[in-house]
SEVOTOR-178026 format. One record per residue (C-alpha): x, y, z; chain; residue in three letters. Coordinates in Angstrom, 1 decimal, decimal comma. Layout:
N
R      px      py      pz  kette  rest
R       X       Y       Z      A   ALA
...
This chain:
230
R      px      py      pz  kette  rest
R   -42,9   -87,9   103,3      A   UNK
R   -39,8   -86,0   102,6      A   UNK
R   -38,3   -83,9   105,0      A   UNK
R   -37,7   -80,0   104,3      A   UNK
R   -34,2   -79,2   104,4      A   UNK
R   -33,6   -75,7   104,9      A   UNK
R   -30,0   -75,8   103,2      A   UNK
R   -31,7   -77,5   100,0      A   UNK
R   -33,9   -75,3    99,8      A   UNK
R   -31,4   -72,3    99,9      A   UNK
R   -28,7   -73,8    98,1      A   UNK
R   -31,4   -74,7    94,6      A   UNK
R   -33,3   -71,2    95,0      A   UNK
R   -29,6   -69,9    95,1      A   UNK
R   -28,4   -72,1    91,9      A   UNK
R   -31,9   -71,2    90,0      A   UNK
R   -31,4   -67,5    90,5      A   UNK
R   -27,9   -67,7    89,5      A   UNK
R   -29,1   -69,5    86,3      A   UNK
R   -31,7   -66,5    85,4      A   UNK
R   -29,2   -64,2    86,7      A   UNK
R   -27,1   -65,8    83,6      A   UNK
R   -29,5   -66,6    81,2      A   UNK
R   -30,6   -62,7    81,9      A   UNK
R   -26,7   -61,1    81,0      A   UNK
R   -26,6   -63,7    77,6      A   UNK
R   -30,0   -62,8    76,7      A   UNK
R   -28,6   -58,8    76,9      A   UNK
R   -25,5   -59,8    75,2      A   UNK
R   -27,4   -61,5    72,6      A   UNK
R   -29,3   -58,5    72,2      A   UNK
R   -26,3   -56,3    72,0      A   UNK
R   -25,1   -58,5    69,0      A   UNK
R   -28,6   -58,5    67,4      A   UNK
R   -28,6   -54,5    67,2      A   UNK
R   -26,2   -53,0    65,2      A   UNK
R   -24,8   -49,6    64,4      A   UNK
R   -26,7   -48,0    61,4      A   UNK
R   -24,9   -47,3    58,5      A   UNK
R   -23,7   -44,2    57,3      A   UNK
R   -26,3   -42,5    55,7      A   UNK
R   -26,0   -39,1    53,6      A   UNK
R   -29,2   -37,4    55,0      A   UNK
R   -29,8   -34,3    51,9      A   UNK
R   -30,6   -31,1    54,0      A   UNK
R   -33,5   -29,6    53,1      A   UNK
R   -32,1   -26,1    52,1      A   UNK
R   -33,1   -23,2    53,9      A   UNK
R   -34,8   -20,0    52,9      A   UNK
R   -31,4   -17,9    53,6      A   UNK
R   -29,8   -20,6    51,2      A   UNK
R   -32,2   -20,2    48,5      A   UNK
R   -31,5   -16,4    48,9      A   UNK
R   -27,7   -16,7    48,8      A   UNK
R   -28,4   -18,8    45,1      A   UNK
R   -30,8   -16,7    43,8      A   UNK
R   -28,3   -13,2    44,7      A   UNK
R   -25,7   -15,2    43,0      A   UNK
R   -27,9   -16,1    40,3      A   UNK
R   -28,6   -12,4    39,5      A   UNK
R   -24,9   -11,3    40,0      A   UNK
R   -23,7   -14,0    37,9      A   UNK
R   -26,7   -12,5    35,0      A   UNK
R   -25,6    -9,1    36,2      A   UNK
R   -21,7    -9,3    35,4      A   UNK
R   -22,2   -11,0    32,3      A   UNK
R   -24,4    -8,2    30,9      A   UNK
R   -22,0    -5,7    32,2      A   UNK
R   -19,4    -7,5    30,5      A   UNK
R   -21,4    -7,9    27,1      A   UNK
R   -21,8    -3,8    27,4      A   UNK
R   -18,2    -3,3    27,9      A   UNK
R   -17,4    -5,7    25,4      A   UNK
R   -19,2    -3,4    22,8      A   UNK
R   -18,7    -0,2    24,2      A   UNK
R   -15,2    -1,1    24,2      A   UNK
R   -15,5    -2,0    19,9      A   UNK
R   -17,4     1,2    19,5      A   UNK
R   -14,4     3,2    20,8      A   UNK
R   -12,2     1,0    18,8      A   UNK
R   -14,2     2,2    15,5      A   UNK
R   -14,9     5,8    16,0      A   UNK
R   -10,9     6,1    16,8      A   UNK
R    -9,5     4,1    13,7      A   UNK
R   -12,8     6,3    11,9      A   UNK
R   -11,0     9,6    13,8      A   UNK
R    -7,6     8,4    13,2      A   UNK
R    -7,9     8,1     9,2      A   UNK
R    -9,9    11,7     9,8      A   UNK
R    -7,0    12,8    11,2      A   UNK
R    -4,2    11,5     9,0      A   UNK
R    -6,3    12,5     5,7      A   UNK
R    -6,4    16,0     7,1      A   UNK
R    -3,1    15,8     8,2      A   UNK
R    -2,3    14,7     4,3      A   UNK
R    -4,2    17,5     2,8      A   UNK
R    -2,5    19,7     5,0      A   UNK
R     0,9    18,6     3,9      A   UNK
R    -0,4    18,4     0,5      A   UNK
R    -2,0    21,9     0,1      A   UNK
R     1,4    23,4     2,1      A   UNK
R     3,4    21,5    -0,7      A   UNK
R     1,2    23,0    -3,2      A   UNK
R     1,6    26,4    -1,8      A   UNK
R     5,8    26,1    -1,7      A   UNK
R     6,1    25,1    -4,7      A   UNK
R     3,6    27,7    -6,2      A   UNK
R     5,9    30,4    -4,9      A   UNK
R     9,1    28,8    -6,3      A   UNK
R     7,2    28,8    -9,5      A   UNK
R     6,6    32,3    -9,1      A   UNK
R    10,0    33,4    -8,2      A   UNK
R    11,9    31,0   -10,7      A   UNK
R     9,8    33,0   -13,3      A   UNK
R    10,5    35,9   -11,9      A   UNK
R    14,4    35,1   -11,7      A   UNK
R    14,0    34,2   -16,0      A   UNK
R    11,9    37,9   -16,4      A   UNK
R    14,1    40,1   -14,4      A   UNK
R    16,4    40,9   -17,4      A   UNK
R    13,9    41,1   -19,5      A   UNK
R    12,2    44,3   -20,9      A   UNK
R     8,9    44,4   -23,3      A   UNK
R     7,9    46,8   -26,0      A   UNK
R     3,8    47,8   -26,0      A   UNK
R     1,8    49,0   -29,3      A   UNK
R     4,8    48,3   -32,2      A   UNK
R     3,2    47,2   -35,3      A   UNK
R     4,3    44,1   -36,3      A   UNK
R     6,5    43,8   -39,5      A   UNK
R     6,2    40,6   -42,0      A   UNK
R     9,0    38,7   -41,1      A   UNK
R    10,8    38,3   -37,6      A   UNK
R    14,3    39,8   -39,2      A   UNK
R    12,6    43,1   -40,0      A   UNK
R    10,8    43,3   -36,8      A   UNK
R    14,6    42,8   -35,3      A   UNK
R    15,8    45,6   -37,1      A   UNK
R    13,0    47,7   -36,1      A   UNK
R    13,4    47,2   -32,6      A   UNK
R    17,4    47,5   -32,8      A   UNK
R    17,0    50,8   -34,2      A   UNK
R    14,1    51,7   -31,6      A   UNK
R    16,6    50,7   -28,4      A   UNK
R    19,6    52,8   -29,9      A   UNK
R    18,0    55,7   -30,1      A   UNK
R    17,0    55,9   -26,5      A   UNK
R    20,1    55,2   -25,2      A   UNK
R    21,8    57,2   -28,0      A   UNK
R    23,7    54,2   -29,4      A   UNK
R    25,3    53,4   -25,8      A   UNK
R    23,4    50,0   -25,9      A   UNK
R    26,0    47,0   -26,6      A   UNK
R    24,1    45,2   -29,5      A   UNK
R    25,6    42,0   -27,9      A   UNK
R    23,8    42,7   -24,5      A   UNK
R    20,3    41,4   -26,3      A   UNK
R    20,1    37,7   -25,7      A   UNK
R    16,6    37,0   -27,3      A   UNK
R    14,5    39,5   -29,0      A   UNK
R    10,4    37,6   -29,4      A   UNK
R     7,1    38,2   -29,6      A   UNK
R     4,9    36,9   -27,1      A   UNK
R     2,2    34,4   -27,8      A   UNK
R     0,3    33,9   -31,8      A   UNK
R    -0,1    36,2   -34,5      A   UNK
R    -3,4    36,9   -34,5      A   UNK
R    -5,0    39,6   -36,7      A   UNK
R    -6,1    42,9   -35,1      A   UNK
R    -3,5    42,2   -32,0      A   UNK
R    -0,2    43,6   -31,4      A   UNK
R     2,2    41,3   -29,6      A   UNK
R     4,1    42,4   -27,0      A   UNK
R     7,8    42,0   -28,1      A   UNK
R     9,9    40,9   -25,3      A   UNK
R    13,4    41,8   -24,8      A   UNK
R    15,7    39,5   -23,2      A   UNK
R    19,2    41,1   -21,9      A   UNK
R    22,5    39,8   -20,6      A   UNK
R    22,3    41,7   -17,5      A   UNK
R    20,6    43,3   -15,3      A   UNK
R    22,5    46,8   -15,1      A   UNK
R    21,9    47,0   -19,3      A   UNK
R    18,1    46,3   -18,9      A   UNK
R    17,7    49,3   -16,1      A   UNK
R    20,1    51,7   -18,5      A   UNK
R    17,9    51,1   -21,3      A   UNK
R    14,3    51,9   -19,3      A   UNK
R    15,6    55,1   -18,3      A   UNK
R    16,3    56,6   -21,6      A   UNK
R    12,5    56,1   -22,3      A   UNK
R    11,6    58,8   -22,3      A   UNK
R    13,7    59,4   -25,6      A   UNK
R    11,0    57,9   -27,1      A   UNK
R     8,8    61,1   -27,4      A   UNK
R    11,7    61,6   -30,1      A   UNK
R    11,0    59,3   -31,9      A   UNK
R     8,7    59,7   -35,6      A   UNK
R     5,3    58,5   -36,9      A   UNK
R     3,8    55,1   -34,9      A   UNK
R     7,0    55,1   -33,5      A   UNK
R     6,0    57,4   -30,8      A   UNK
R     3,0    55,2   -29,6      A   UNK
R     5,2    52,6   -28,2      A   UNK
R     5,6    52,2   -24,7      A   UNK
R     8,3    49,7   -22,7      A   UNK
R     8,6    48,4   -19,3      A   UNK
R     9,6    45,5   -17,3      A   UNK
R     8,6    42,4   -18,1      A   UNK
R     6,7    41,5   -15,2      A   UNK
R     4,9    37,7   -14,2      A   UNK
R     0,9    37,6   -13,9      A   UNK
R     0,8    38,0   -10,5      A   UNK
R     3,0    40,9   -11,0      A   UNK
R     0,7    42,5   -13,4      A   UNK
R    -2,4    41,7   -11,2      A   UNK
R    -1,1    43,6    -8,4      A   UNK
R     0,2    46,5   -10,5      A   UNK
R    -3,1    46,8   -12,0      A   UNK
R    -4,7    47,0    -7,9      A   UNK
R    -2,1    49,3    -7,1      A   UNK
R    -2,8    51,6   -10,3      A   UNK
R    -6,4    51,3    -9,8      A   UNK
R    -6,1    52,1    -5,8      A   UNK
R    -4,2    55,5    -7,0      A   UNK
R    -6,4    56,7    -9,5      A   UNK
R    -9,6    56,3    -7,3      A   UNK
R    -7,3    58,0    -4,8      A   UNK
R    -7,1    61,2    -7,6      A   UNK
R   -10,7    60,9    -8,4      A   UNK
């Protein structure tokens, strides 16, 4: 039978446990090399309820702005018609304006270019008309001397007419025209030399020869003073 030797018995429980002792620290390092790092994952967040709010406000503003800027958008081409619509308004006003102003200057140049050509002129009222011009010359020749008691120049008349057609049962007017002015005014103020005169003679009656304004506001004048008598 074998002897127990104390210092065997030490020395292989001593070289067993350092065995486990290393098998122990390889098994951990083998573990270490078994588990590995996970990868990197992308984990999705689930969103929360203040994130669905956020998307939904900006959602609505998003809705919101481009409805504002759709109204603007055709508020703005509204304007833009009713001011080109205002605009030719304007300038067509603007042009009648201008146009009925024209109208009105040269209306009254009209008027006093006519009045310039008539204010040497003087007409004879109610003389019967003779068969030929050249008698109805004479006629009035002798008429215009006896007023101014064969003072008148006989080269002061110009033009001597009758105004308008012959046209039975109406007496032209015989206009007058003279050189001057200062012959025209000597001659009206011997008329009333023709009271002197004999037969139809004395039924004539002269005065200036005057544009249809003229004689519109003579005849308002005349009938303004005889009411005024009445």
């Amino acid at each position: 039978m074998r002897r127990f030797d104390p210092r065997y018995s030490t020395s292989r429980r001593g070289s067993n446990e350092d065995k486990a002792t290393r098998s122990g620290e390889e098994t951990y390092k083998d573990a270490n090399i078994t588990i590995k790092s996970p990868p990197n994952l992308h984990i999705r967040k689930r969103p929360s309820s203040q994130d669905t709010s956020n998307i939904f406000i900006d959602s609505l503003l998003d809705k919101s702005t481009a409805n504002v800027k759709s109204e603007f958008d055709k508020s703005i081409n509204v304007v833009k018609k009713e001011f080109s619509s205002l605009w030719t308004d304007v300038v067509k006003n603007k042009l009648e304006v201008v146009t009925n102003e024209v109208k009105s200057v040269k209306h009254t140049l009209d008027v006093s270019n006519d009045s310039k050509e008539r204010e040497n002129n003087m007409v004879i009222f109610n003389l019967k008309e003779s068969e030929n011009a050249g008698k109805d010359r004479d006629v009035v020749m002798f008429i215009l001397m006896s007023m101014t008691e064969n003072k008148l120049n006989e080269a002061d008349i110009l033009v001597l007419t009758r105004q308008g057609h012959r046209r039975d049962g109406v007496l032209r007017p015989v206009i007058i025209k003279f050189s001057n002015a200062v012959s025209k005014m000597f001659t009206l103020k011997t008329s009333f030399r023709i009271m002197l005169l004999e037969g139809d003679l004395k039924n004539i009656r002269v005065s200036h020869d005057l544009s249809p304004e003229q004689r519109v506001e003579l005849k308002s004048l005349l009938d303004k003073a005889k009411s005024k008598n009445v």
